[in-house]
Residue frames as a rotation matrix with the C-alpha (Angstrom) as fourth column:
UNK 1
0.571 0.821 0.000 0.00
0.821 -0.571 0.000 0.00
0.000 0.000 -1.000 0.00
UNK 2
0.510 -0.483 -0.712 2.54
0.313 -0.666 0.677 2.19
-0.801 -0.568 -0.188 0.92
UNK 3
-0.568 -0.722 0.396 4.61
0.507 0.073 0.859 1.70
-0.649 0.688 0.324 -2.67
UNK 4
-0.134 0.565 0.814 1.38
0.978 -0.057 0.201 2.63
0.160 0.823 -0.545 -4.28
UNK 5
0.842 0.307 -0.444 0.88
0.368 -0.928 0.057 5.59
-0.394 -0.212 -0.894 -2.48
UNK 6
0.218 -0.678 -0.702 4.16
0.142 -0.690 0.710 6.66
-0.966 -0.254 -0.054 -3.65
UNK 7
-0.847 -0.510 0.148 4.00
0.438 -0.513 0.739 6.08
-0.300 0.691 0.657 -6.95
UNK 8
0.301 0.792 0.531 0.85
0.796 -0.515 0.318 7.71
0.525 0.327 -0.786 -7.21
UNK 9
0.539 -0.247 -0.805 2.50
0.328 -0.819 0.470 10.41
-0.776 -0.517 -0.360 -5.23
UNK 10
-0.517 -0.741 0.429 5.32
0.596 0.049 0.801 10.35
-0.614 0.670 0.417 -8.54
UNK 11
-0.536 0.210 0.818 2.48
0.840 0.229 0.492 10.66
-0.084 0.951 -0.299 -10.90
UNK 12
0.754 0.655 -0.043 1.15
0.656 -0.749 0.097 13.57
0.032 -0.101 -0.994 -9.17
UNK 13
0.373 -0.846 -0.380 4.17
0.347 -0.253 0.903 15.06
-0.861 -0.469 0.199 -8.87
UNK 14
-0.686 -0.453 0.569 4.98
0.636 0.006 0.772 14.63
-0.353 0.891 0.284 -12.54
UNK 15
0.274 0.739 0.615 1.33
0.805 -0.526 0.273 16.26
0.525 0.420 -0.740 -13.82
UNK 16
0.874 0.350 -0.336 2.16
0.410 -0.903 0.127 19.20
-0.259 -0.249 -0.933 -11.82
UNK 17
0.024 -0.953 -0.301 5.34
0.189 -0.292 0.938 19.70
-0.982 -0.080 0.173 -12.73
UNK 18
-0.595 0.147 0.790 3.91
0.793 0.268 0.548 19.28
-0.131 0.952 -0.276 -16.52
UNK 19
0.683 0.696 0.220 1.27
0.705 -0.707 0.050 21.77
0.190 0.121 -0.974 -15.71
UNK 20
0.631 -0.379 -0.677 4.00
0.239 -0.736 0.634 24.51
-0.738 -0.561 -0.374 -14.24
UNK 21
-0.394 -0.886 -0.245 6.05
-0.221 -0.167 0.961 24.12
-0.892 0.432 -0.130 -17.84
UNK 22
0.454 0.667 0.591 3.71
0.557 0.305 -0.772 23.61
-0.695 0.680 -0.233 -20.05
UNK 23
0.974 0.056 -0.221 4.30
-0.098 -0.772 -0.628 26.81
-0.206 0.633 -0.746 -21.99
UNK 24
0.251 -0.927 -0.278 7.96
-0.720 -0.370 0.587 26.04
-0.647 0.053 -0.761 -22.00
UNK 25
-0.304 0.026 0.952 7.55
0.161 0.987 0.024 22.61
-0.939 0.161 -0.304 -22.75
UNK 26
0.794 0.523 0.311 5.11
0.400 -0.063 -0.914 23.96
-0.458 0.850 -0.259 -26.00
UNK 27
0.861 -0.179 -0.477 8.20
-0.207 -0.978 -0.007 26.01
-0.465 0.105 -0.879 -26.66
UNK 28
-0.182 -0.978 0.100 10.63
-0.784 0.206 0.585 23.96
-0.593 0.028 -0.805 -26.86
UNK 29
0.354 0.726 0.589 8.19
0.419 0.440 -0.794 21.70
-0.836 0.528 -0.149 -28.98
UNK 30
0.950 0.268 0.158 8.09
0.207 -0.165 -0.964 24.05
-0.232 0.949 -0.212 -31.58
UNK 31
0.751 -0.504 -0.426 11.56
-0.654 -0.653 -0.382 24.73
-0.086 0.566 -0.820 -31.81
UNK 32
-0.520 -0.433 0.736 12.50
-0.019 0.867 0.498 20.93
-0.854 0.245 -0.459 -32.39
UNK 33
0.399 0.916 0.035 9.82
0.340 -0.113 -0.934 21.49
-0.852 0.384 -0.357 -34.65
UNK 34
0.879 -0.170 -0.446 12.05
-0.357 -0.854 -0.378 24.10
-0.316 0.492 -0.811 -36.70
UNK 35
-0.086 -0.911 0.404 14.86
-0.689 0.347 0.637 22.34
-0.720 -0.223 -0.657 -36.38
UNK 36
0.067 0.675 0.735 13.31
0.150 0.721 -0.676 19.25
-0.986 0.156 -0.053 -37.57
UNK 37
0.669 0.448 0.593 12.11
0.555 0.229 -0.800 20.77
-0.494 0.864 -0.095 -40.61
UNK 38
0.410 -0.887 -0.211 15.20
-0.741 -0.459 0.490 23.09
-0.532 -0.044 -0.846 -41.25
UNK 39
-0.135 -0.713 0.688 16.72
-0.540 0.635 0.552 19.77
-0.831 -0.297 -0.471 -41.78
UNK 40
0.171 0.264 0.949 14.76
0.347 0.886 -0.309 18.16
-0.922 0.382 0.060 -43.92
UNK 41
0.889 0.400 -0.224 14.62
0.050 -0.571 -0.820 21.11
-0.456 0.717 -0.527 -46.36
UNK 42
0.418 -0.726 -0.546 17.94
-0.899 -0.418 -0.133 21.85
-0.132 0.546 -0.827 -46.74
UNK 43
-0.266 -0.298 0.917 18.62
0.104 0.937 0.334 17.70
-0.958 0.185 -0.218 -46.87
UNK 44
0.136 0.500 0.855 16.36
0.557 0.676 -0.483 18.14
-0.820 0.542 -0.186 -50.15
UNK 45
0.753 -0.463 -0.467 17.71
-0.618 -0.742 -0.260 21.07
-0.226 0.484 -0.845 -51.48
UNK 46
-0.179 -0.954 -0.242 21.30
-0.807 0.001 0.591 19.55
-0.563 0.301 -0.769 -51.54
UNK 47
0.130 0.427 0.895 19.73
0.223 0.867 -0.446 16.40
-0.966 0.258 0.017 -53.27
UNK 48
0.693 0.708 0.133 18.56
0.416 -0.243 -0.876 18.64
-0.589 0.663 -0.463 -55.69
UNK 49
0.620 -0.642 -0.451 21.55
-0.594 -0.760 0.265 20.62
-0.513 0.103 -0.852 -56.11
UNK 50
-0.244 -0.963 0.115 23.64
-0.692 0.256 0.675 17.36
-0.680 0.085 -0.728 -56.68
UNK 51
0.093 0.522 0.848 21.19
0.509 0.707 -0.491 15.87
-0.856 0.477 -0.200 -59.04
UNK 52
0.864 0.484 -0.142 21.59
0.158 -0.528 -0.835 18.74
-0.478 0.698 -0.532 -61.14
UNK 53
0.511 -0.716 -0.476 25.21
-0.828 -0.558 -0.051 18.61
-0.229 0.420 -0.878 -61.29
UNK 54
-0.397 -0.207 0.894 25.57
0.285 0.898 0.334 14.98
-0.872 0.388 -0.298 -61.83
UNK 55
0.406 0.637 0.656 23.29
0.520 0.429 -0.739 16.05
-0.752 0.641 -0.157 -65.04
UNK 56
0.832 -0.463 -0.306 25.37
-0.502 -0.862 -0.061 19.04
-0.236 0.204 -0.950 -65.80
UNK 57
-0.014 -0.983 0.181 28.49
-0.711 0.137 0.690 16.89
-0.703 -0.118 -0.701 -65.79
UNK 58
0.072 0.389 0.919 26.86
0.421 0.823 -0.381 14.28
-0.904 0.414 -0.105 -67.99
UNK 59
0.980 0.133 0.151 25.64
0.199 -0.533 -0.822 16.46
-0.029 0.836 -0.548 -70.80
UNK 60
0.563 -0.690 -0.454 29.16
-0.768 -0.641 0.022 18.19
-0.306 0.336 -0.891 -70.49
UNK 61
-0.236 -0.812 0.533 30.94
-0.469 0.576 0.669 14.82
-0.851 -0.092 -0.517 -70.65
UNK 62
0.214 0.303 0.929 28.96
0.601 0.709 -0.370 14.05
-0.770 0.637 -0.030 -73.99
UNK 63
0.880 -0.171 -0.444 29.42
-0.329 -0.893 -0.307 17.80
-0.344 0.416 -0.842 -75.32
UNK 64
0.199 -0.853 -0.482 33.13
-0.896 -0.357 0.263 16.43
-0.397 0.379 -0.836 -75.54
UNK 65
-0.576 -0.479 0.662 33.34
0.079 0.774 0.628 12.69
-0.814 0.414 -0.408 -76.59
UNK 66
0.751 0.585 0.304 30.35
0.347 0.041 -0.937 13.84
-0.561 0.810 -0.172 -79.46
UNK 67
-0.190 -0.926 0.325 32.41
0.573 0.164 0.803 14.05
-0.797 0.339 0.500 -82.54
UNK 68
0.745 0.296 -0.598 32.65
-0.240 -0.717 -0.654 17.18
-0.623 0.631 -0.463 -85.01
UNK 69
-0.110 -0.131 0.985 32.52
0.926 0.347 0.149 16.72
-0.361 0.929 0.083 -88.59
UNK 70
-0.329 -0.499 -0.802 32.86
-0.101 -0.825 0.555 19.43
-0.939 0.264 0.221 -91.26
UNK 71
-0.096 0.301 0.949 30.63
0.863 0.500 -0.071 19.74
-0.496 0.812 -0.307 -93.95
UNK 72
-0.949 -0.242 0.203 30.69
0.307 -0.547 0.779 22.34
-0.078 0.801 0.593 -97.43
UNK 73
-0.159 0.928 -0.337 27.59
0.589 -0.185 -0.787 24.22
-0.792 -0.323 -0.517 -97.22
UNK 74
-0.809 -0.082 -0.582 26.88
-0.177 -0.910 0.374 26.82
-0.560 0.406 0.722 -100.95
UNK 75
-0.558 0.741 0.374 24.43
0.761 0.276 0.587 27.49
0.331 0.612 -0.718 -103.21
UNK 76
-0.419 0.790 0.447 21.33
0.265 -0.365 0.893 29.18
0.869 0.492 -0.056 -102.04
UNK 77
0.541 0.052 -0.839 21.78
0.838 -0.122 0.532 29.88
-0.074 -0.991 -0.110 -98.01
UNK 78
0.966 0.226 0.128 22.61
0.204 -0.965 0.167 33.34
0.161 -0.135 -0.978 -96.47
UNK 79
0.306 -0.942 0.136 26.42
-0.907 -0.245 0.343 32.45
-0.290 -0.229 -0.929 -95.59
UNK 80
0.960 -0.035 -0.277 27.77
-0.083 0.912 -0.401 29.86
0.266 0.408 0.873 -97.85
UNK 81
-0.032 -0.716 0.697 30.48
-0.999 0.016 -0.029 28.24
0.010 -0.698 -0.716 -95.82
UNK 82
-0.310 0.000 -0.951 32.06
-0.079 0.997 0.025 25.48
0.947 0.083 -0.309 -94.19
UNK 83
0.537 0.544 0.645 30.25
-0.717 -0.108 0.688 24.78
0.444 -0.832 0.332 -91.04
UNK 84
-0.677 -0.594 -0.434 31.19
-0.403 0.793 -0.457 22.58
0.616 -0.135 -0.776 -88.10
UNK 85
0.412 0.821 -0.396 28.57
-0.555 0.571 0.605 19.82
0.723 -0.030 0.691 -87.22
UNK 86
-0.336 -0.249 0.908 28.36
-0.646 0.762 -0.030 17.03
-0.685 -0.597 -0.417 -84.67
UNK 87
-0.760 0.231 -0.608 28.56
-0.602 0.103 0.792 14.57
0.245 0.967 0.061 -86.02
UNK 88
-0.508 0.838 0.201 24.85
0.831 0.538 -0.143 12.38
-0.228 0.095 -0.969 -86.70
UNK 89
-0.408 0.366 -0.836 23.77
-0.113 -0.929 -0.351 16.02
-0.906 -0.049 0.421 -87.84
UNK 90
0.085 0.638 0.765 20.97
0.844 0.362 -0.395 16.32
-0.529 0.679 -0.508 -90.91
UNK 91
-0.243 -0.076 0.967 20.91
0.790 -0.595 0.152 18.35
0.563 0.800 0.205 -93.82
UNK 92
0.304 0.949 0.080 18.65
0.671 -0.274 0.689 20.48
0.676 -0.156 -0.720 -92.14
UNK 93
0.796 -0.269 -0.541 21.25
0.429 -0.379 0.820 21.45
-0.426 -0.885 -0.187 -89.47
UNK 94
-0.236 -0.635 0.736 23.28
0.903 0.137 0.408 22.10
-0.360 0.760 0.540 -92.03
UNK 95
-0.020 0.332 0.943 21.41
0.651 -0.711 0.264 24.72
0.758 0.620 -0.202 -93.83
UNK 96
0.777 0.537 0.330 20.68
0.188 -0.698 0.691 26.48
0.601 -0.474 -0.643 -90.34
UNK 97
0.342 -0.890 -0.303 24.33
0.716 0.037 0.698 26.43
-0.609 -0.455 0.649 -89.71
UNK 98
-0.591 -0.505 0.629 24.91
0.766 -0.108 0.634 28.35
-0.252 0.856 0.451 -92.73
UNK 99
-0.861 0.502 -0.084 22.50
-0.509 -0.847 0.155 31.26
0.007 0.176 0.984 -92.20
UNK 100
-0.246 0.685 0.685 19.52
0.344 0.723 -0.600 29.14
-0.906 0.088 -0.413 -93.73
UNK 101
-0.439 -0.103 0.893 18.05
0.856 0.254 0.450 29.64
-0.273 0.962 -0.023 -97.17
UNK 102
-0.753 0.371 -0.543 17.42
-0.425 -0.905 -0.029 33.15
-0.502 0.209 0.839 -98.82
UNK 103
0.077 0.948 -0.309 14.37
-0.536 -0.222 -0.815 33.71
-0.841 0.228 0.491 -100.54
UNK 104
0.218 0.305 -0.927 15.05
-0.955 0.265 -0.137 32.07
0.204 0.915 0.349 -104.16
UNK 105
-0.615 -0.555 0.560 16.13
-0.712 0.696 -0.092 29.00
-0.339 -0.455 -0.823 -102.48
UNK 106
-0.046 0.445 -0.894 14.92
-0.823 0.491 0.287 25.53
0.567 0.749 0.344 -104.26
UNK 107
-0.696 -0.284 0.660 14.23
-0.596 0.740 -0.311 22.36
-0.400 -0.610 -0.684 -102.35
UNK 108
0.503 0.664 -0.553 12.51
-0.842 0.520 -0.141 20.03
0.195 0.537 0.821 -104.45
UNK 109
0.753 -0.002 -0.659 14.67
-0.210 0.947 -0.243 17.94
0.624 0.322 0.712 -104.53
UNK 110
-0.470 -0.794 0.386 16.67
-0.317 -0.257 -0.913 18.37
0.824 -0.551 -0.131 -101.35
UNK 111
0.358 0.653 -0.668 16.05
0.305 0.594 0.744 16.02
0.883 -0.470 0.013 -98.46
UNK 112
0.118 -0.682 0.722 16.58
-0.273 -0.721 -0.636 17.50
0.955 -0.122 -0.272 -95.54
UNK 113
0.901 0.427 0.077 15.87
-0.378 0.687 0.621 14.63
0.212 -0.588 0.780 -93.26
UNK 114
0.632 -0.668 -0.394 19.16
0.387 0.712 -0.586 12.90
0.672 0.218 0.708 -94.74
UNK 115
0.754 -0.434 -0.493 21.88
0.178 -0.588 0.789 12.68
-0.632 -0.683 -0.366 -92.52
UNK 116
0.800 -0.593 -0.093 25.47
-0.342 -0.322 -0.883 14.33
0.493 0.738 -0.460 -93.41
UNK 117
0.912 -0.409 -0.027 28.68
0.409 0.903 0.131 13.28
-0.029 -0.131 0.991 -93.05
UNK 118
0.187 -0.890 -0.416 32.60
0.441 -0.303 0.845 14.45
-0.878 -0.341 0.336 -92.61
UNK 119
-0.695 -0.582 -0.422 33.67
-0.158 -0.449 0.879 16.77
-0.701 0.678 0.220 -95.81
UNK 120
-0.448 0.505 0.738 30.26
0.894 0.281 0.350 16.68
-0.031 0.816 -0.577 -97.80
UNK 121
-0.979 -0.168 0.113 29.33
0.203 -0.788 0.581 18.86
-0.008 0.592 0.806 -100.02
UNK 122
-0.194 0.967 0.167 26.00
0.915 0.239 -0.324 20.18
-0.354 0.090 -0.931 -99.87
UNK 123
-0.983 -0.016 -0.185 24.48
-0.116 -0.723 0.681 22.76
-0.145 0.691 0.709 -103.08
UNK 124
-0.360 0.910 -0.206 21.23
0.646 0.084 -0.759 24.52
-0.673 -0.406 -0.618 -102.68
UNK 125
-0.618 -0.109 0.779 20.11
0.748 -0.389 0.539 25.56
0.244 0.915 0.322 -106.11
UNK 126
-0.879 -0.024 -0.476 17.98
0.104 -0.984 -0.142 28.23
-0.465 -0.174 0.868 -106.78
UNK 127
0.025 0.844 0.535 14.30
0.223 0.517 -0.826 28.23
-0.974 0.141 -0.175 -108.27
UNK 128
0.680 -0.180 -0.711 15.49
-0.731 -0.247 -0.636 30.04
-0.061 0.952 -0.300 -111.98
UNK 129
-0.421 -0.906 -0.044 18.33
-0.796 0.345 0.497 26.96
-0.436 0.244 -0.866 -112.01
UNK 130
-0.501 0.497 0.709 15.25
0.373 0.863 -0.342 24.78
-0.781 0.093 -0.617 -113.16
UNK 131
-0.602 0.787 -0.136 12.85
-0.734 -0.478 0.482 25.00
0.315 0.390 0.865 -115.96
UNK 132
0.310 0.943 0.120 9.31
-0.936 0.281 0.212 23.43
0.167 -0.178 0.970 -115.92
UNK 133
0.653 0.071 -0.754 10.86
-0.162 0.986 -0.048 19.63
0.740 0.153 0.655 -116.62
UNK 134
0.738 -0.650 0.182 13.51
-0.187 0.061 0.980 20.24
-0.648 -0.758 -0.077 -112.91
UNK 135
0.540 -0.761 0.360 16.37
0.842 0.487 -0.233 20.20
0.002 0.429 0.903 -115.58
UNK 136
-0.027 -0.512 -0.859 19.18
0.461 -0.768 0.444 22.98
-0.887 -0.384 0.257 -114.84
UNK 137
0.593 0.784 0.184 18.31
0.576 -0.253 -0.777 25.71
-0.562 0.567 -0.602 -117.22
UNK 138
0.468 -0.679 -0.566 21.49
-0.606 -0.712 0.355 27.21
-0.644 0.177 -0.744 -117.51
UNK 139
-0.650 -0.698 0.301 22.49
-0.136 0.497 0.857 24.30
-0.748 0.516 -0.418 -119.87
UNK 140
0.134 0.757 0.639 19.51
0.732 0.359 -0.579 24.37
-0.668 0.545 -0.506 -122.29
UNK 141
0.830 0.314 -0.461 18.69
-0.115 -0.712 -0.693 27.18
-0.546 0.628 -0.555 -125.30
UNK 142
0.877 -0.427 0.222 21.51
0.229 -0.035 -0.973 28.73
0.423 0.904 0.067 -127.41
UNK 143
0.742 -0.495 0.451 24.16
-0.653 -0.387 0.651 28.59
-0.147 -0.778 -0.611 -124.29
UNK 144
-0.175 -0.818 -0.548 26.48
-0.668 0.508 -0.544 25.81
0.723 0.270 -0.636 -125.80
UNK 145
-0.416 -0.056 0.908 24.91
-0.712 0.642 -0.287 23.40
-0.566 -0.765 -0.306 -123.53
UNK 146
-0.960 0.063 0.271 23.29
0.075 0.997 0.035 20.14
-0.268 0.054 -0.962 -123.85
UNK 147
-0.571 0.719 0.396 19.68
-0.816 -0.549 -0.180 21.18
0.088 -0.426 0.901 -123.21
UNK 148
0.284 0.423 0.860 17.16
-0.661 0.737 -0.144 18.57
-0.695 -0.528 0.489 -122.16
UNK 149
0.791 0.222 -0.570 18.37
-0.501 0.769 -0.397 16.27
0.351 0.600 0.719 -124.07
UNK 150
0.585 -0.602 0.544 21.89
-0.425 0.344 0.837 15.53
-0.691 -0.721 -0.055 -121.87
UNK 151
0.289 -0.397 0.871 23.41
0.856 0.515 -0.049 15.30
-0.429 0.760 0.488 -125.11
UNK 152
-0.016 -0.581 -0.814 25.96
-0.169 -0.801 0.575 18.04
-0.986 0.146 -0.085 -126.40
UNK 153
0.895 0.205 -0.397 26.34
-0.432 0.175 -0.885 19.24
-0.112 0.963 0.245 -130.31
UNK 154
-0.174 -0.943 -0.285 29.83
-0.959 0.228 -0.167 17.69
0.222 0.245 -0.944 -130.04
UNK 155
-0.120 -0.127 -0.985 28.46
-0.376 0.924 -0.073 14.32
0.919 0.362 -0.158 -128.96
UNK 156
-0.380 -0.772 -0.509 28.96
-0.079 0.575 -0.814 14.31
0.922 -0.269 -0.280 -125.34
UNK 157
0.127 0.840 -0.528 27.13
0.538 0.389 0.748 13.14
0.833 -0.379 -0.403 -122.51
UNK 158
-0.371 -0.032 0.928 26.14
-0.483 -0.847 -0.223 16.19
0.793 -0.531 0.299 -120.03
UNK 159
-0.648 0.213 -0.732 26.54
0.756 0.301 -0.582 14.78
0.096 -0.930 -0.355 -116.38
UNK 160
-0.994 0.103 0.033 24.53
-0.089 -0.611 -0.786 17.53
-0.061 -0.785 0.617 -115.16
UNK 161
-0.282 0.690 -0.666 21.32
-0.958 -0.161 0.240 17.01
0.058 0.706 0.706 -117.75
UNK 162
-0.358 -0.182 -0.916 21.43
-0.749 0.642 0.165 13.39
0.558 0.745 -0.366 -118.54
UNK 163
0.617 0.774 0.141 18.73
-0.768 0.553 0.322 10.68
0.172 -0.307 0.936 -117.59
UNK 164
0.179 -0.437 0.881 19.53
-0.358 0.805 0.472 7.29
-0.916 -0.401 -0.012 -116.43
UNK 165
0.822 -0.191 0.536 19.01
0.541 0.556 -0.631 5.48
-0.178 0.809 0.561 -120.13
UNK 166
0.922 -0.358 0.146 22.04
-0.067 -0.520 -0.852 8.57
0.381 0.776 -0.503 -121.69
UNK 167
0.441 -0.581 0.684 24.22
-0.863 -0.067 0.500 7.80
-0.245 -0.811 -0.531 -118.68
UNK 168
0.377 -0.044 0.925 24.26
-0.146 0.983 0.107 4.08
-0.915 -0.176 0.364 -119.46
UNK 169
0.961 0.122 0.249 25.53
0.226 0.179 -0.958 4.65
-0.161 0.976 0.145 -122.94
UNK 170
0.441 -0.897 -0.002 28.77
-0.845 -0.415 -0.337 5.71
0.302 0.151 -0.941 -121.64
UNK 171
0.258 -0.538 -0.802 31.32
-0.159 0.795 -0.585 2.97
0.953 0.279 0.120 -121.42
UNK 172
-0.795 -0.607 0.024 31.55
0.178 -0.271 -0.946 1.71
0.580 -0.747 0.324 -117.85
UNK 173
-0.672 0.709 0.214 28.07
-0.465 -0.179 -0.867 2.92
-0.577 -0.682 0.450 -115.99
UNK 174
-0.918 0.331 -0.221 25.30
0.392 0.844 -0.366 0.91
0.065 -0.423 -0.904 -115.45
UNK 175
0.311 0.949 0.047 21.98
0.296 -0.143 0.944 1.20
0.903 -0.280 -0.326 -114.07
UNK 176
0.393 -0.247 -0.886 23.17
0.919 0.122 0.374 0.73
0.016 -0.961 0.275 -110.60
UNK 177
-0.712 -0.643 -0.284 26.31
0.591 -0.766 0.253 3.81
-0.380 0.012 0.925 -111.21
UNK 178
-0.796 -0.029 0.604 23.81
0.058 -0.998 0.029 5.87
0.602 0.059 0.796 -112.94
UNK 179
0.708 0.700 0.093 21.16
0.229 -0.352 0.907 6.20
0.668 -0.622 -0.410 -110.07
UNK 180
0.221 -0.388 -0.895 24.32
0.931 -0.188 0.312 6.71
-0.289 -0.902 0.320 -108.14
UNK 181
-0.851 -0.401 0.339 25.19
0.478 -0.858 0.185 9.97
0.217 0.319 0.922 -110.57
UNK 182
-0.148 0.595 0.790 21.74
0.145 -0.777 0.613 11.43
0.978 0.205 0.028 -110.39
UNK 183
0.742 0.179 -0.646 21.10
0.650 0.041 0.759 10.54
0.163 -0.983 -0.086 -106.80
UNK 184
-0.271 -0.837 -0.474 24.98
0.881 -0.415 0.229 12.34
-0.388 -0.356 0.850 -106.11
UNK 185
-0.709 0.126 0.694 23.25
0.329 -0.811 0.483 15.43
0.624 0.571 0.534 -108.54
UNK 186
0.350 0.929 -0.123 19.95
0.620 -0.131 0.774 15.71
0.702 -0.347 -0.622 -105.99
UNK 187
0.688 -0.199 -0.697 22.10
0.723 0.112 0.682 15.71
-0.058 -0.973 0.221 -102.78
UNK 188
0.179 -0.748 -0.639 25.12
0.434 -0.523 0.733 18.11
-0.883 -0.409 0.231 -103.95
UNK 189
0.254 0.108 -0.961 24.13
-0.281 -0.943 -0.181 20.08
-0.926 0.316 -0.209 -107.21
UNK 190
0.981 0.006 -0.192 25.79
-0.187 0.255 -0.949 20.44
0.043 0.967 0.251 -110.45
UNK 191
0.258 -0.923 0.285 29.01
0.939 0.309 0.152 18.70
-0.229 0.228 0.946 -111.34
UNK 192
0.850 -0.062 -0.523 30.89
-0.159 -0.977 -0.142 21.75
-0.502 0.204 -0.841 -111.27
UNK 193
-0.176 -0.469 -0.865 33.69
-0.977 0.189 0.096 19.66
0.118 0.863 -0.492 -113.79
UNK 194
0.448 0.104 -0.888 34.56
-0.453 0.883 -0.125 16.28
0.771 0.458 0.442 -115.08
UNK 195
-0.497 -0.791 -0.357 36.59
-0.120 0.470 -0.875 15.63
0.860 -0.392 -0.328 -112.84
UNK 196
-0.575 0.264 0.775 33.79
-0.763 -0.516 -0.391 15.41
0.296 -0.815 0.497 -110.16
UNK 197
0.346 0.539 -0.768 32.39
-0.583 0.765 0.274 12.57
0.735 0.353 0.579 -111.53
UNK 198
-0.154 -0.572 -0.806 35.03
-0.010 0.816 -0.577 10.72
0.988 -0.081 -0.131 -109.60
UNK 199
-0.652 0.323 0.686 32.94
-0.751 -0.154 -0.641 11.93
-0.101 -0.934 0.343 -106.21
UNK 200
0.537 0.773 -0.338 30.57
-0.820 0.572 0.005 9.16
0.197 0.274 0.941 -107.23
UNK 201
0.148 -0.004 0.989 30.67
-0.914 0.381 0.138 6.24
-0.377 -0.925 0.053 -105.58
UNK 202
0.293 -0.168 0.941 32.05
0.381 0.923 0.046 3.30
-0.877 0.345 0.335 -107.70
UNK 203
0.590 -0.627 0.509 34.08
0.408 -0.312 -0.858 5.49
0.697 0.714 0.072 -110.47
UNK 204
0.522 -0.631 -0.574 37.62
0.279 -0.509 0.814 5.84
-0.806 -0.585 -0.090 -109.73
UNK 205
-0.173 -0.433 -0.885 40.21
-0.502 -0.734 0.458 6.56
-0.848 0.523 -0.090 -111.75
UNK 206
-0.836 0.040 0.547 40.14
0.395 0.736 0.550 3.71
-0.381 0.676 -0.631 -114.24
UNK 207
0.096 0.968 0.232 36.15
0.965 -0.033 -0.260 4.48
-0.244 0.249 -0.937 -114.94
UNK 208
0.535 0.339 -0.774 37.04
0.092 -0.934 -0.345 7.97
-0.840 0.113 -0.531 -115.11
UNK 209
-0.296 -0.868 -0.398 39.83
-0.185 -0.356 0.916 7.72
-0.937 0.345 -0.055 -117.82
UNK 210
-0.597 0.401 0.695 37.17
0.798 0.381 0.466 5.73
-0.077 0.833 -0.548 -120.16
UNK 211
0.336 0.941 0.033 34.59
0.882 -0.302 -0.360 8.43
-0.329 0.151 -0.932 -119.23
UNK 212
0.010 -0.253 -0.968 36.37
0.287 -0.926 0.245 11.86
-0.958 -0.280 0.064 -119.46
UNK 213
-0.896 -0.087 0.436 36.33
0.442 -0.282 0.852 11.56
0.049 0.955 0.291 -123.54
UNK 214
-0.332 0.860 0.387 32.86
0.645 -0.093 0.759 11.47
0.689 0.501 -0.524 -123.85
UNK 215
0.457 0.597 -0.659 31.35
0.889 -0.290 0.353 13.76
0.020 -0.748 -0.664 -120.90
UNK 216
-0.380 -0.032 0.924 30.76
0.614 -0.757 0.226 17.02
0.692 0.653 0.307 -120.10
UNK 217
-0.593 0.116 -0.797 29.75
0.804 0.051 -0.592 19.55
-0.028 -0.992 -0.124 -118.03
């Protein structure tokens, strides 16, 4: 009996001591409270901070292993140049490296999806470099050119003009080699000599030395 009375003496003892500090007790509440959250914030802040510079360092650590190429940009854009590309870059980034395309600019036949590559030429014609049939007009009338026919009055077969069937009559190209000449005319203009021919893919020198009698530019 006696033990009980005492700790029920304790427990009174405690409640009044609880009642006489309350207010301090609330006080010191709230300013674990502050603490508390103090902490947590600035725990999630630095999270944040070092998430952002793990991404920062990423991006920067691709900025330098990404590999720049160098591609020939003339024709019909506002600053015909070479530009410098990463490389997996697309025509497209191209042209808006290069100023982008003035006002007479032609893309008919200019894909600007495609991607580009180290040291390629790309040549953005002009809408007066066509007539009605998309053949380069500056080789047609009473200019000493070929005109649509891709056939010169001297005989010789005008890379710049010339269909697949007039191609194939030269000694040496195919079907296969010419879709590779007109396809190489879409992507990078007019053969600006004979000797360009030998940018085409499957004519080296040998193929050029039969072709260079008969062709033209």
């Amino acid at each position: 009996m006696k033990k009980l009375m005492e700790i029920l003496g304790d427990k009174r003892e405690l409640c009044r001591l609880l009642n006489e500090h309350k207010d301090m007790l609330k006080k010191v509440g709230i300013v674990v409270l502050v603490i508390v959250l103090g902490l947590v914030v600035s725990a999630v802040k630095n999270g944040g901070q070092e998430e952002a510079q793990a991404q920062e360092t990423t991006v920067a650590a691709e900025e330098e292993t990404a590999e720049v190429i160098y591609v020939d940009v003339g024709g019909e854009v506002n600053q015909p140049s070479v530009v410098e590309l990463t490389d997996g870059s697309r025509v497209t980034d191209a042209i808006a490296a290069a100023g982008g395309l003035t006002e007479k600019a032609d893309l008919t036949d200019i894909n600007r999806a495609a991607f580009v590559s180290d040291g390629e030429k790309i040549f953005i014609p002009s809408q007066e470099e066509y007539d009605s049939d998309g053949l380069l007009s500056g080789d047609s009338g009473n200019s000493g050119g070929s005109g649509a026919s891709g056939r010169s009055s001297d005989g010789k077969i005008n890379i710049n003009t010339a269909d697949s069937t007039q191609l194939q009559e030269l000694n040496g190209v195919g079907p296969a080699t010419a879709e590779k000449i007109i396809d190489y005319r879409k992507q990078n203009g007019r053969f600006q000599s004979i000797e360009d021919i030998k940018n085409v893919s499957g004519i080296g020198d040998k193929t050029y030395e039969k072709l260079k009698d008969h062709i033209r530019v």
